[in-house]
N, C-alpha and C positions, 0 to 999 in steps of 0.2 A: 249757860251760867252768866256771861255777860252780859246779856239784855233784863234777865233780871236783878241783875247788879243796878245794873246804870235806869232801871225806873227804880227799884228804892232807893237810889241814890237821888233820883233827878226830885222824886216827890219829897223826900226829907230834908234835902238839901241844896241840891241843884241848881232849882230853879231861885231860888233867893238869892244863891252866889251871883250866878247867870245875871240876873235882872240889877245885881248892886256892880258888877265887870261891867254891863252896856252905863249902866251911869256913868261911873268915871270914868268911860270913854267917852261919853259925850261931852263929860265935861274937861277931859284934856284936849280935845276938839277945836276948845274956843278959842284957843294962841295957837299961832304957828309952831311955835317952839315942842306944845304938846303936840301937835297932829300923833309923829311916831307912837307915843307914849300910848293916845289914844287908838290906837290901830291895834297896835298890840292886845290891851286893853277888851277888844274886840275879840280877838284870835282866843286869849284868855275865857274870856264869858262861853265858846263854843266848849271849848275842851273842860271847863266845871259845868258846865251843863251834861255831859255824856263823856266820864272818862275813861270806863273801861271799855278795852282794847283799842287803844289808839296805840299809837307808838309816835316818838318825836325822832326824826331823824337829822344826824348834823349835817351840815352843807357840808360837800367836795370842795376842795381847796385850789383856785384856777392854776396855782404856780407851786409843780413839787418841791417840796421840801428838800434843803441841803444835806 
């Protein structure tokens, strides 16, 4: 069921989000200030391109908690 999710997803929608995320990442690209913004940006365009079954996991934390 997820791979026929994620092509009606990717043909209805997808791929237009995908391709409008790679823009403004190229275009927070141009200042240093954006690079992060645009990198993300990037990460973004992968995951609306093909979202079912991904999962997002948080970072481990180097210093336990009090």
């Amino acid at each position: 069921m997820k791979t026929i999710g994620n092509i009606i997803w990717f043909v209805l929608s997808g791929l237009w989000l995908g391709i409008s995320y790679l823009l403004a990442g190229l275009i927070a690209c141009v200042t240093i200030i954006g690079i992060p913004f645009g990198i993300q940006a990037f990460k973004m365009a992968s995951y609306v391109m093909w979202p079912f079954g991904r999962t997002l996991h948080r970072p481990r934390h180097r210093f336990p908690r009090a």
